[in-house]
ChimeraX commands (.cxc) that place a marker at each C-alpha (Angstrom):
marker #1 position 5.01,-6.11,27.03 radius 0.5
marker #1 position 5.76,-5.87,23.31 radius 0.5
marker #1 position 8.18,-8.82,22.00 radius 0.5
marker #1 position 11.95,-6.93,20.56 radius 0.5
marker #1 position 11.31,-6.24,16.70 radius 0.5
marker #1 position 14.23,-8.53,15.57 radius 0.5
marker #1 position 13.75,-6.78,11.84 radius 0.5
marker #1 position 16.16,-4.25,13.49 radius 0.5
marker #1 position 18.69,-6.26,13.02 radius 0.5
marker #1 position 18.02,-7.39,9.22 radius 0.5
marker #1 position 20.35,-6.92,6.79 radius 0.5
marker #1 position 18.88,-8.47,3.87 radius 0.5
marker #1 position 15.67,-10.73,2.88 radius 0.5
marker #1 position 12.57,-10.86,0.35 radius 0.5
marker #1 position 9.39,-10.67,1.74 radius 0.5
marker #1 position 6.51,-11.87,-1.34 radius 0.5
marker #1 position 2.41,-11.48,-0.81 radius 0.5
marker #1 position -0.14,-12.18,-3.17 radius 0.5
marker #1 position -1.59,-9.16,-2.30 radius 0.5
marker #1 position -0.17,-5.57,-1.89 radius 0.5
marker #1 position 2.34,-4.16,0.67 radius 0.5
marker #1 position 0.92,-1.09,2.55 radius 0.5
marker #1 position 2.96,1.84,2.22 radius 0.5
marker #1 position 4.03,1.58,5.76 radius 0.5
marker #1 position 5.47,-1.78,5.00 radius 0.5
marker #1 position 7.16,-0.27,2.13 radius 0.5
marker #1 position 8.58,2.43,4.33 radius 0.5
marker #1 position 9.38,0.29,6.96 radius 0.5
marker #1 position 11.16,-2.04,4.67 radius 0.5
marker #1 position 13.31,0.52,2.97 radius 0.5
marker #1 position 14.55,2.17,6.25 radius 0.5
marker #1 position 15.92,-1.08,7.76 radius 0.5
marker #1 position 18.26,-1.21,4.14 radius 0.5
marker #1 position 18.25,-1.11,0.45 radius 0.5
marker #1 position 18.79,-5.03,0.36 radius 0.5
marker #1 position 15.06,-6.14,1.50 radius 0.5
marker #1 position 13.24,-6.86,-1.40 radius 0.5
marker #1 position 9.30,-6.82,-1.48 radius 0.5
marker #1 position 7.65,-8.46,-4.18 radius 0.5
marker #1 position 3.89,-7.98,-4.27 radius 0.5
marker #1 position 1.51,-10.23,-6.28 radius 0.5
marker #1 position 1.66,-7.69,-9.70 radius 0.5
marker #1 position 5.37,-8.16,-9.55 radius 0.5
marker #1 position 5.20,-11.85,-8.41 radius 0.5
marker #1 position 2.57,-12.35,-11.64 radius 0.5
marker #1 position 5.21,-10.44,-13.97 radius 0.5
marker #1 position 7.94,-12.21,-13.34 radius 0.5
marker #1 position 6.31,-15.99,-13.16 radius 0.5
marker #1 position 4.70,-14.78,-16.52 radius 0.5
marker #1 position 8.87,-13.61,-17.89 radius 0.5
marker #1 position 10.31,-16.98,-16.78 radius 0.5
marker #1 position 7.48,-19.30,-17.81 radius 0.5
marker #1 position 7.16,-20.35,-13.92 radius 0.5
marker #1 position 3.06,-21.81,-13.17 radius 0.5
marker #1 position 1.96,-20.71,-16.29 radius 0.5
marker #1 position 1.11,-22.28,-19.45 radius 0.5
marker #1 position 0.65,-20.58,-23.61 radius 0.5
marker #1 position -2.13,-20.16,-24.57 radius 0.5
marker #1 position -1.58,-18.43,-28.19 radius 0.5
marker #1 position 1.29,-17.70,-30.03 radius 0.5
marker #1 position 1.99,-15.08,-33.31 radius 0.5
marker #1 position 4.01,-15.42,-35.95 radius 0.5
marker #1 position 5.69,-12.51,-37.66 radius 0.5
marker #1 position 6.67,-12.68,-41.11 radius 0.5
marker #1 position 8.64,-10.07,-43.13 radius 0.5
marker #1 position 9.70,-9.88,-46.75 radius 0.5
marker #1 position 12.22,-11.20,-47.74 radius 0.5
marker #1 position 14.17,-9.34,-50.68 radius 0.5
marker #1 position 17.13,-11.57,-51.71 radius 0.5
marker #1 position 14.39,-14.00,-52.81 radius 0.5
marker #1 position 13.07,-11.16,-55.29 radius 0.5
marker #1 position 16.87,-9.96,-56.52 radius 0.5
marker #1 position 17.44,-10.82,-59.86 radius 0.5
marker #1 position 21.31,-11.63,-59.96 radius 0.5
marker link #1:1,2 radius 0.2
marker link #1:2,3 radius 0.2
marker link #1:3,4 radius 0.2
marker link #1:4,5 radius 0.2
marker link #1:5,6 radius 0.2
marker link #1:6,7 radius 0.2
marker link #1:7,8 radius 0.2
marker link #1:8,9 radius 0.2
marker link #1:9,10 radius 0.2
marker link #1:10,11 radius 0.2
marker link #1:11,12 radius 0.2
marker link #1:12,13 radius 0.2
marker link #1:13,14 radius 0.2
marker link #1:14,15 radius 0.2
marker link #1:15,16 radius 0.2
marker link #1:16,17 radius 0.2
marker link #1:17,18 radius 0.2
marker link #1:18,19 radius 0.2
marker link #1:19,20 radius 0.2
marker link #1:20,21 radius 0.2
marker link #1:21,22 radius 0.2
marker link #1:22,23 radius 0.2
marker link #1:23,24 radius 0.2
marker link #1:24,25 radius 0.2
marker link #1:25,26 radius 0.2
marker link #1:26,27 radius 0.2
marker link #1:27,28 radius 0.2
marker link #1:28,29 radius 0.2
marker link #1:29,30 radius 0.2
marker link #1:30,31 radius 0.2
marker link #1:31,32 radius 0.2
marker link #1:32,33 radius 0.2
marker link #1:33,34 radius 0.2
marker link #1:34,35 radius 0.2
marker link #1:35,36 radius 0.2
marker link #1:36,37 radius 0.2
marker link #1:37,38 radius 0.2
marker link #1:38,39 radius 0.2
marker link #1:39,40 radius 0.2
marker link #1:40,41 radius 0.2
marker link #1:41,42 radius 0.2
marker link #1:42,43 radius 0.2
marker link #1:43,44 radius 0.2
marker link #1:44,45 radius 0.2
marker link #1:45,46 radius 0.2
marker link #1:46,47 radius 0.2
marker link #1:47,48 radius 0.2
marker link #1:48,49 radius 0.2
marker link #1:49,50 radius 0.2
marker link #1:50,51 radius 0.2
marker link #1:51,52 radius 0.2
marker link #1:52,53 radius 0.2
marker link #1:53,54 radius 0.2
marker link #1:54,55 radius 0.2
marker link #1:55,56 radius 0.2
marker link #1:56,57 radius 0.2
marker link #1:57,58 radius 0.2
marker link #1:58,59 radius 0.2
marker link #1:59,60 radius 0.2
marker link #1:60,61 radius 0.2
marker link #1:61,62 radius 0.2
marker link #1:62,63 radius 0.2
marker link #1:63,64 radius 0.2
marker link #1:64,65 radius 0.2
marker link #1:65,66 radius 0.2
marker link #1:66,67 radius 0.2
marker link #1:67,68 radius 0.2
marker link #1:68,69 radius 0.2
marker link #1:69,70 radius 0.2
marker link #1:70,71 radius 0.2
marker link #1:71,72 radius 0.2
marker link #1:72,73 radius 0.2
marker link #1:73,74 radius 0.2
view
């Protein structure tokens, strides 16, 4: 005898993997409602990467422009 699925009875959560989510898990996810959140380890990467979380810089570049006022002759 199978344990009751208590998922059933989500209403919101965020599940994160290192790996992937199988596109059952994905289905499965999105039926229950649109507030369960997966984040797989792409997305996880992206967004430690966007708020500087476990990562460190490595190499910065500098972009430089003209600058015209310094050329006007008033």
């Amino acid at each position: 005898m199978q344990a009751p699925c208590r998922a059933r009875k989500s209403w919101k959560g965020v599940f994160i993997t290192t790996s992937k989510f199988s596109d059952k898990a994905r289905e499965y996810a999105s039926s229950i409602s649109n507030r369960i959140v997966l984040i797989d380890g792409e997305e996880l990467a992206q967004l430690m990467i966007d708020h500087d979380v476990g990562v460190s810089r490595v190499t910065s570049y500098e972009i430089k422009k003209i600058d015209t006022d310094y050329f006007s002759e008033e």
